[in-house]
MDAnalysis code that builds the backbone (N, CA, C; Angstrom):
import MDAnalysis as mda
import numpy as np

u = mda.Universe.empty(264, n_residues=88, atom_resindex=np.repeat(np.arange(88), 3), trajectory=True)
u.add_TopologyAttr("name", ["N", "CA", "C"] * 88)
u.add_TopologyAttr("resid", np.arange(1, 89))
u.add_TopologyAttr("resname", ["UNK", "UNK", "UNK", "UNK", "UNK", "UNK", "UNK", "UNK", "UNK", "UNK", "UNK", "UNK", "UNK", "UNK", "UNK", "UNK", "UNK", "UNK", "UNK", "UNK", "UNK", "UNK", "UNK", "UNK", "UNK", "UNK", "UNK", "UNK", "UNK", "UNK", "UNK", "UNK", "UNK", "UNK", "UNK", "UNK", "UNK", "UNK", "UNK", "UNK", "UNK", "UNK", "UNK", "UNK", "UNK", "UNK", "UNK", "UNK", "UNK", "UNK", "UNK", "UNK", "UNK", "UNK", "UNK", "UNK", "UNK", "UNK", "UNK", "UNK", "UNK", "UNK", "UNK", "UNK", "UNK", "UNK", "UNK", "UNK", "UNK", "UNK", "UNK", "UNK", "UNK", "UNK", "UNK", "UNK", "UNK", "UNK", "UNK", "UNK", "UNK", "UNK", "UNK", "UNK", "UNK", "UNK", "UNK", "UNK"])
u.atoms.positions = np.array([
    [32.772, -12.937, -38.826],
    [33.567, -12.581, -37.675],
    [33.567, -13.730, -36.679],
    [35.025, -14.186, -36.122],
    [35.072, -15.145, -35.192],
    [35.185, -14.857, -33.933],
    [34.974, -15.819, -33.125],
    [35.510, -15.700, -31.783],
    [36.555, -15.744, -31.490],
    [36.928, -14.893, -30.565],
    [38.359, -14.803, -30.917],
    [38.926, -15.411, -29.299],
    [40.008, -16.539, -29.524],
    [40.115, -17.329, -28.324],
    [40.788, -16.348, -27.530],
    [39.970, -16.493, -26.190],
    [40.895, -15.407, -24.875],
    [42.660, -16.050, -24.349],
    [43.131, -15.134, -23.920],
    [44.207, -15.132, -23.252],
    [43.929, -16.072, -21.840],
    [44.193, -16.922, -21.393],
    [44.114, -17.722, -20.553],
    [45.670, -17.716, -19.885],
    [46.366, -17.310, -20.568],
    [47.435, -16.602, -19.669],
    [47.861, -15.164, -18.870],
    [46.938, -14.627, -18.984],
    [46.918, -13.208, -18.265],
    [47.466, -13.100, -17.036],
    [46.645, -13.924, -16.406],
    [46.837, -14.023, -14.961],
    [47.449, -15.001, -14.427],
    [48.815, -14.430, -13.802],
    [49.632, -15.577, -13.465],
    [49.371, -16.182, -12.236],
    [49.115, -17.668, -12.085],
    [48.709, -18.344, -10.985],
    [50.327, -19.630, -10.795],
    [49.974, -19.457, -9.701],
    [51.350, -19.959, -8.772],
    [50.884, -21.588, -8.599],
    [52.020, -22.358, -8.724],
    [51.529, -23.991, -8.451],
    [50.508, -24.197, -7.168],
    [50.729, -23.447, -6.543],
    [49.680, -23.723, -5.098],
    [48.256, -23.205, -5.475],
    [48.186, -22.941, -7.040],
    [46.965, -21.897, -7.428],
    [46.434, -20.759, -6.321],
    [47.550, -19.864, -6.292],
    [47.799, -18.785, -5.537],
    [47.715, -17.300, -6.786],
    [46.631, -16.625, -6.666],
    [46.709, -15.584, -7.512],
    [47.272, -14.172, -7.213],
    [48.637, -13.698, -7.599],
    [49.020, -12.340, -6.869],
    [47.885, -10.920, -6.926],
    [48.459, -10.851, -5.684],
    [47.514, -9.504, -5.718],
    [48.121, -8.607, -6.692],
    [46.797, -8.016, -6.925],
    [46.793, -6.217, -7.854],
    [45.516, -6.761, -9.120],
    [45.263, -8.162, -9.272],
    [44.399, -8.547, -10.260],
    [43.194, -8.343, -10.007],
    [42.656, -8.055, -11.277],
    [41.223, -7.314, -10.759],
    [39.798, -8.090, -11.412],
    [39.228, -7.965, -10.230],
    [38.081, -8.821, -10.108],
    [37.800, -9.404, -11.618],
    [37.119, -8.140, -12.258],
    [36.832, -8.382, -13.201],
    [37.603, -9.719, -14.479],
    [38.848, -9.149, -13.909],
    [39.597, -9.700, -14.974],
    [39.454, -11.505, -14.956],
    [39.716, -11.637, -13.153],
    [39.636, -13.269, -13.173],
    [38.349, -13.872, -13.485],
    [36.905, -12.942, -13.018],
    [36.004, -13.738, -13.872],
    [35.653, -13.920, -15.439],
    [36.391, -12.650, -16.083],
    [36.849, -13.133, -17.562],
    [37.475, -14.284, -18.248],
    [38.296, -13.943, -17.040],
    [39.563, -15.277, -16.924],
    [39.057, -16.993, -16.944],
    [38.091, -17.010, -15.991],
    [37.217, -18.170, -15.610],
    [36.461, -18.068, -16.374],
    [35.506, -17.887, -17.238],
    [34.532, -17.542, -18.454],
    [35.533, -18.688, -19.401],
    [36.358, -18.007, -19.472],
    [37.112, -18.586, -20.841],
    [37.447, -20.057, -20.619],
    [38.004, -20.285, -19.328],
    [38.374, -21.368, -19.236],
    [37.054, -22.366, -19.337],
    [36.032, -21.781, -18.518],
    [34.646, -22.812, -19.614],
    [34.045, -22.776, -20.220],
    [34.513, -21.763, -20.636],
    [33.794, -21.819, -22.708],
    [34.833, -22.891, -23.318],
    [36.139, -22.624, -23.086],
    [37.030, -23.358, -23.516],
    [36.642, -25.419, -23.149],
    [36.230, -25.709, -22.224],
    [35.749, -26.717, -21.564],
    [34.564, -27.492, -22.098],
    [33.872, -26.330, -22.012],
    [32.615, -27.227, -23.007],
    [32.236, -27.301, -24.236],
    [33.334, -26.637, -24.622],
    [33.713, -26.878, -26.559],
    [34.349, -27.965, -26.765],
    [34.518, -28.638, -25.974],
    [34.767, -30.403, -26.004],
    [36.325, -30.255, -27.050],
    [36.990, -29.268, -27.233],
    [38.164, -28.810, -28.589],
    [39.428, -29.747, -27.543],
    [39.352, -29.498, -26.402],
    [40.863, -29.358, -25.439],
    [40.766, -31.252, -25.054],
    [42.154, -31.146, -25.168],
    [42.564, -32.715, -24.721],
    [42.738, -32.745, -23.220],
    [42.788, -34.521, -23.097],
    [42.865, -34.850, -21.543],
    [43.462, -33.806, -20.742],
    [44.691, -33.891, -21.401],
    [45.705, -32.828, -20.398],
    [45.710, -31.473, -20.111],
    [45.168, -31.119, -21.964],
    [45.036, -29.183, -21.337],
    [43.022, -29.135, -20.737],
    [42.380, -30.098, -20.602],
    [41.502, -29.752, -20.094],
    [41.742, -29.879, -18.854],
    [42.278, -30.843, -18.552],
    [42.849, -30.822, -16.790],
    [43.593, -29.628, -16.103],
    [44.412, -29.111, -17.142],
    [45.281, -27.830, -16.942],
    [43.788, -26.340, -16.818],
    [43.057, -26.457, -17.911],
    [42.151, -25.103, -17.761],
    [41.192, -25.484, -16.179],
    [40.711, -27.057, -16.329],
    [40.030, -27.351, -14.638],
    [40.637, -26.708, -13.612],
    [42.253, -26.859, -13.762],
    [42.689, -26.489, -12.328],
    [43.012, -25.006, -12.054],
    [43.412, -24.515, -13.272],
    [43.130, -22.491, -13.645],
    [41.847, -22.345, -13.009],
    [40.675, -22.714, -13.523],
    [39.546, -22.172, -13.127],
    [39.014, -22.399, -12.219],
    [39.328, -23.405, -11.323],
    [38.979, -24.107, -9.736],
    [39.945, -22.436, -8.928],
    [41.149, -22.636, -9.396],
    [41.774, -21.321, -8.990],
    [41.509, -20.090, -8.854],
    [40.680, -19.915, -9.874],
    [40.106, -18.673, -9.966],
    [39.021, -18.068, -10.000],
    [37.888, -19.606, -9.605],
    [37.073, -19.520, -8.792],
    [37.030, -19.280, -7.215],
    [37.598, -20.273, -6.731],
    [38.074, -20.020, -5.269],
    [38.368, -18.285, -5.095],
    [39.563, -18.092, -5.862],
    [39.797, -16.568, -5.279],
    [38.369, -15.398, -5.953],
    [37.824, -16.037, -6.801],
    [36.692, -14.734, -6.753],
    [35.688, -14.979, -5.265],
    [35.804, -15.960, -5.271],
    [34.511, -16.064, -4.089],
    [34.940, -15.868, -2.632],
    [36.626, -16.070, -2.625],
    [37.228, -15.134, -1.508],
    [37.226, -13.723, -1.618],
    [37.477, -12.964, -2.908],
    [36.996, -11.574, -3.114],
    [36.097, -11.049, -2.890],
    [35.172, -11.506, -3.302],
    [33.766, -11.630, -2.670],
    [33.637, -11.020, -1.303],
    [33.712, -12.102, -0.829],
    [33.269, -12.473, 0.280],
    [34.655, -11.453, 1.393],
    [35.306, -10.497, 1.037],
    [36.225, -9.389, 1.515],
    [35.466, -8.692, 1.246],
    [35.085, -8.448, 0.186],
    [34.308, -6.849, 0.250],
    [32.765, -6.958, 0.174],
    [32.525, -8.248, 0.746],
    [30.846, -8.042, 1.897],
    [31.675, -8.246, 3.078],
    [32.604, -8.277, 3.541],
    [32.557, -7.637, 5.050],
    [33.397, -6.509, 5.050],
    [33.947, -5.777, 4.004],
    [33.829, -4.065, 4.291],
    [32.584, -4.109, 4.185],
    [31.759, -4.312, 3.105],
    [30.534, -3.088, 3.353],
    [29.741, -3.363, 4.325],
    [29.462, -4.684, 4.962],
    [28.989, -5.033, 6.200],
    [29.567, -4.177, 7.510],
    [31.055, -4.282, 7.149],
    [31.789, -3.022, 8.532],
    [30.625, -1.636, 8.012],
    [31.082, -1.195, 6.932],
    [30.936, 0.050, 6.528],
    [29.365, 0.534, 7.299],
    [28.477, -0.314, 6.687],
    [26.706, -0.569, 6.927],
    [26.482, -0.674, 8.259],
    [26.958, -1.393, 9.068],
    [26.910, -1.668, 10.297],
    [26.188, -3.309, 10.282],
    [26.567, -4.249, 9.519],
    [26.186, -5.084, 9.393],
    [25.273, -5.529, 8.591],
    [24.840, -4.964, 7.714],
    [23.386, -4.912, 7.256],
    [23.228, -5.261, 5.658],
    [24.496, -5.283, 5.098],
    [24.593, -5.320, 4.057],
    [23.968, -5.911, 2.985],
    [23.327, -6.920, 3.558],
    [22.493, -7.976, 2.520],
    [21.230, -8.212, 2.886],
    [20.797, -7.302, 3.925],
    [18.979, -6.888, 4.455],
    [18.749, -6.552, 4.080],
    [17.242, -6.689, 3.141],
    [16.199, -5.478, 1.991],
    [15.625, -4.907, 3.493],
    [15.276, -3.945, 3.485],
    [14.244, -3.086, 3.845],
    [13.294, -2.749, 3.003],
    [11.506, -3.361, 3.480],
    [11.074, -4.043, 3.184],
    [9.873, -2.578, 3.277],
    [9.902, -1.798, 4.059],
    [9.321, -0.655, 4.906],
    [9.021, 0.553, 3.591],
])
């Protein structure tokens, strides 16, 4: 049984590497997975490795803007607190 190469087109990203909303979390860090598995299988030439770099710079950025939206709901939600152990 092989690996079976991912879809690296799923998620459509805009020349400004702009990802539309409704995509879900999950999916773009799947999305980004692939693009460096794909990367460090040394398989991809100059050009489509430059092409998966700039997908996954893309879709890094927007996970870590996702992120970083829903720690400040739950920070609203918490009252700030969201990432304090209580230690008590």
């Amino acid at each position: 049984m092989g690996d079976a190469v991912p879809d690296l087109s799923a998620i459509e990203i805009t020349e400004q590497g702009d990802i539309p909303d409704g995509v879900a979390f999950e999916d773009a860090i799947a999305e980004l997975e692939g693009c460096v598995d794909q990367l460090e299988s040394g398989d991809a030439g100059l050009d489509e490795a430059l092409r998966l770099f700039r997908r996954g710079a893309a879709l890094q950025a927007w996970c870590e803007a996702r992120l970083e939206a829903i720690r400040a709901q739950v920070e609203a939600l918490t009252g700030g607190d969201a990432g304090e152990v209580d230690d008590s």
